[in-house]
N, C-alpha and C positions, 0 to 999 in steps of 0.2 A: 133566592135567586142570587148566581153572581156572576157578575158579566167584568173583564177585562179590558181596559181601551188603552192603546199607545198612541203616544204623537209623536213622529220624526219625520224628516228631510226623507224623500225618495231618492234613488242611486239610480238616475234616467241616462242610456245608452243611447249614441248618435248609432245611425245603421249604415247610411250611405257609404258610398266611396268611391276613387275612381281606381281602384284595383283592376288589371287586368284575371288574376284570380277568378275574380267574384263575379258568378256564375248570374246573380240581378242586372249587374251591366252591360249582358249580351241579348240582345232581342230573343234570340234561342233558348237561353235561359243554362246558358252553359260557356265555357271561354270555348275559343276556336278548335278543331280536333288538329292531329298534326298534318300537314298536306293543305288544308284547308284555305281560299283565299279569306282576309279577313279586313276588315274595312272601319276606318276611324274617323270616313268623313262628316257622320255627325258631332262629332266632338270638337267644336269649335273653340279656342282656347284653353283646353284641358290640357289638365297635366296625368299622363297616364302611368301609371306607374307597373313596371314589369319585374316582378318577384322571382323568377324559373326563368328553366333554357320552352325556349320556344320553335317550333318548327314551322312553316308557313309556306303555303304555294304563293303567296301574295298579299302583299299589305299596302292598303289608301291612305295615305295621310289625308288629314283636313288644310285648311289653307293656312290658321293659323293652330297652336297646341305645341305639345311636345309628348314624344316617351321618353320615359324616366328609365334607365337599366338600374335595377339596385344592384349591391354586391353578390355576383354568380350567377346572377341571371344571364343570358344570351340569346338573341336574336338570330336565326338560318333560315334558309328558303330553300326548298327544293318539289318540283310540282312531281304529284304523283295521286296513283286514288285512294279515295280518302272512303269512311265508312257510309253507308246507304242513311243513316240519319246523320252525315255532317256533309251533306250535297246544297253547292248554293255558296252565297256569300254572309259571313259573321257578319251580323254588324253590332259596333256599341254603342249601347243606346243610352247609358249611363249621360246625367248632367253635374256639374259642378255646383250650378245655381241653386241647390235644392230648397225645398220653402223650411224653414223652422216651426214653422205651426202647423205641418203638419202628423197628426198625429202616428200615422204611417211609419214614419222617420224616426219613431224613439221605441226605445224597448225599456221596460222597468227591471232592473237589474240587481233587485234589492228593494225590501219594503218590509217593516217592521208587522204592516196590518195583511201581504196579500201574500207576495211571493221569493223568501231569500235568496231562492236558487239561482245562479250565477245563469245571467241570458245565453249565456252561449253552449250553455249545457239542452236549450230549445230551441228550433229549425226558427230561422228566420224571417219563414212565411207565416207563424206564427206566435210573434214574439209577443204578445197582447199579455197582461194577466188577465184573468175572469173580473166583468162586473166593474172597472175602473172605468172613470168617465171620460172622453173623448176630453175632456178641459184638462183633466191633471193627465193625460199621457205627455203631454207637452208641458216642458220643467217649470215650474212655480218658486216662486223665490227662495223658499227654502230648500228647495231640491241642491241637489249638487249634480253635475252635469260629466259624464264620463267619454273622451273623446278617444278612443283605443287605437285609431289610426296612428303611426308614429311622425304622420306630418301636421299633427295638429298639434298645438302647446295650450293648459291650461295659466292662466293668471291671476294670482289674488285680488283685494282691492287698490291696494297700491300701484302693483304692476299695472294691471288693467288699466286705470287710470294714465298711468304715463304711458301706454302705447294707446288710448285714443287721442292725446293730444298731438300726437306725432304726426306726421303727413304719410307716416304707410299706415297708421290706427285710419285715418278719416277715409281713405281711398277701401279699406277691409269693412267699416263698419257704420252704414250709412244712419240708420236709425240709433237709438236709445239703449246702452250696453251699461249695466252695472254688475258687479260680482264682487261677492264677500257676507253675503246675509248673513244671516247667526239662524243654525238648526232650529226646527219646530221643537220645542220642550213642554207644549200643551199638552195635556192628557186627553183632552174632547178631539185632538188634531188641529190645526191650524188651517184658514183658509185659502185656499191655491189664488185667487183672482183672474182664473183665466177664463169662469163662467160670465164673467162682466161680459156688457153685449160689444166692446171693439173687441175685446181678446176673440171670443168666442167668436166672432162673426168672420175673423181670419181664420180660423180651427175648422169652422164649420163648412166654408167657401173651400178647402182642401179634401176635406171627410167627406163631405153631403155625398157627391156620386156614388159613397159605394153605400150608400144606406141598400138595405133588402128591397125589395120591391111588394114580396107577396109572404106576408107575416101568416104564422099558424094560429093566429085570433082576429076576431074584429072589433078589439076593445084597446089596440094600442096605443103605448102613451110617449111622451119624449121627456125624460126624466132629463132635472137641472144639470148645467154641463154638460150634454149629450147631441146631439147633431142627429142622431136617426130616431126613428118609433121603434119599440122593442114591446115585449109581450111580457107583460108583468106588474106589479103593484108597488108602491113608493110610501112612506111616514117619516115626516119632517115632524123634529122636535125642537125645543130649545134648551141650549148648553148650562144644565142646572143642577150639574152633580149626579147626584141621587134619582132629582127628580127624571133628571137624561134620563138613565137606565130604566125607570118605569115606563115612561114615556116608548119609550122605544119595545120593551116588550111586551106592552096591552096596545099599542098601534102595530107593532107585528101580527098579532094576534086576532087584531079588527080587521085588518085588511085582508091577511091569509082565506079568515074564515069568509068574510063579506063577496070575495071574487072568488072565490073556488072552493067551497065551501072542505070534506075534507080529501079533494082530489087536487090538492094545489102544485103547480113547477115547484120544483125543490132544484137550489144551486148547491149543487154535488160539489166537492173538492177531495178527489182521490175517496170517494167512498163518505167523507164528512160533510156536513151542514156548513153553509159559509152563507154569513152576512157582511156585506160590503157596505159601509158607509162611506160619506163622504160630508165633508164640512165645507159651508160656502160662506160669503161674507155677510150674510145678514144675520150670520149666528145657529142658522138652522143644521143639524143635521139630517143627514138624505141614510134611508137604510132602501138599499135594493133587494127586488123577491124576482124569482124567475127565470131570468137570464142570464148565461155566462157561458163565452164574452159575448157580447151583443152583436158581434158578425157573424154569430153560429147560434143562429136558433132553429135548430132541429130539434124536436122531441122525439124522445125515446121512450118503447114498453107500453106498458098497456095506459100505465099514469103519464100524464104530461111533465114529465122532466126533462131539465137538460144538463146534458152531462159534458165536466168542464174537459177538452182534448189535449190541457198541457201537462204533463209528467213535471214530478217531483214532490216531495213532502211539505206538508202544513207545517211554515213554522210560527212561531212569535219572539220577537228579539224579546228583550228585559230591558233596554234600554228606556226612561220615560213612561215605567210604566206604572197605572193608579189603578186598583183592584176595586170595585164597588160593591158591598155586601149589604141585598136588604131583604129581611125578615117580613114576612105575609102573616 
């Protein structure tokens, strides 16, 4: 047998924005068409930002906010009819305040163990990798955090430090902000901390609604770091080398066979076998069977599989990585 495991920092993606662009922050699910009246009364203190020339039969300000013109963009009005699905008033529904924990809000944009592919090369209705826990889609200390907006500035530990002492840092950052951790270099992975029950119960209090309602079994379970029940089977070991890798493929092999004997979910990845694990702070690893991602569980074919719907290739970086070879 030989089994391969890396440990690094995740590269996790902010999604929100207050873009007039971005087709999320219109209730429509599209910016305004040209002619169209378009309405920004829900945007109460926001700053909106206008990237293009715009046309418009009409536009609401809110009582307080602003729009932002960036360079070339422009603002005109002229009423005329507009297409039979742009009838009615735009509105944007977009907020400022967005929550940080929720999972919704990050896209993984980089991962040595799931998915390299650059997020934005995947729709953003679907920016999930397969099988990753609702705890680590929201950044863990070793992650490194990606803010692509050009209105947001990253800070190291220094900096950070001296803009939360400031009085515009305490007014921006009401709670507990540190940045500068040093990358996971663990081979077993390193522990996120966001299964703990405060982190997780802020994760969970954003995610829970959209759990499934009506599962394709009646044996689900809610695996560590997770917020919904999902249809499939879990084997926690402990981080012992050698032993790990055993451990982990006679408890694959126990639970595969024991729940589905040899009719089991298999987690597809573009045609390949993927096992997700995950590592939490009591030292345990979590290997998941089944599902992926846990917001799409449909089976497919005659066997109950599910098949993962995000494009692009398996990779594995090289960075941190420790090869385990054991002889039967």
């Amino acid at each position: 047998m030989k089994t391969t495991t890396c440990g690094e920092g995740a590269v996790k993606r902010w999604l929100p924005d207050t873009k007039w662009e971005t087709g999320r922050n219109w209730q429509s699910g599209k910016p305004p068409c040209a002619g169209q009246r378009a309405s920004l009364g829900h945007a109460h203190g926001l700053s909106i930002y206008l990237g293009s020339e715009v046309q418009l039969g009409a536009l609401v300000f809110p009582k307080t906010g602003e729009l932002v013109l960036d360079e070339g963009a422009a603002l005109s009005f002229e009423s005329f009819e507009t297409d039979e699905d742009c009838v009615g008033e735009a509105q944007f529904t977009a907020q400022e305040r967005v929550h940080w924990y929720n999972p919704g809000h990050w896209a993984l944009r980089q991962s040595s163990q799931l998915l390299p592919e650059p997020v934005e090369n995947r729709p953003d209705t679907e920016p999930r990798p397969p099988a990753v826990p609702d705890s680590e889609m929201v950044p863990c200390p070793s992650d490194f955090v990606v803010f692509e907006d050009e209105r947001f500035r990253i800070y190291g530990g220094p900096e950070m430090s001296s803009l939360l002492s400031s009085e515009e840092g305490k007014s921006m950052f009401s709670g507990v902000v540190t940045s500068g951790s040093s990358d996971c270099k663990e081979p077993e992975g390193c522990a996120c901390g966001n299964d703990q029950p405060e982190p997780l119960e802020r994760i969970c209090l954003q995610h829970a609604p959209l759990c499934a309602e009506n599962l394709p079994c009646q044996d689900s379970i809610v695996m560590i770091g997770n917020c919904c029940p999902i249809c499939g089977g879990s084997v926690a070991g402990i981080v012992l080398g050698v032993l790990f890798a055993l451990l982990l493929l006679a408890g694959a092999i126990y639970v595969i066979y024991r729940r589905y004997g040899f009719r089991h979910p298999r987690t597809l990845f573009r045609g390949r076998p993927l096992l997700p694990m995950a590592r939490f702070d009591d030292g345990r690893i979590e290997l998941e069977l089944g599902t992926t991602p846990h917001d799409a569980l449909v089976p497919s074919g005659d066997e109950p599989s599910f098949e993962n719907p995000l494009a692009g290739p398996f990779e594995v970086t090289d960075d941190y990585c420790v090869t385990y070879v054991v002889s039967f």
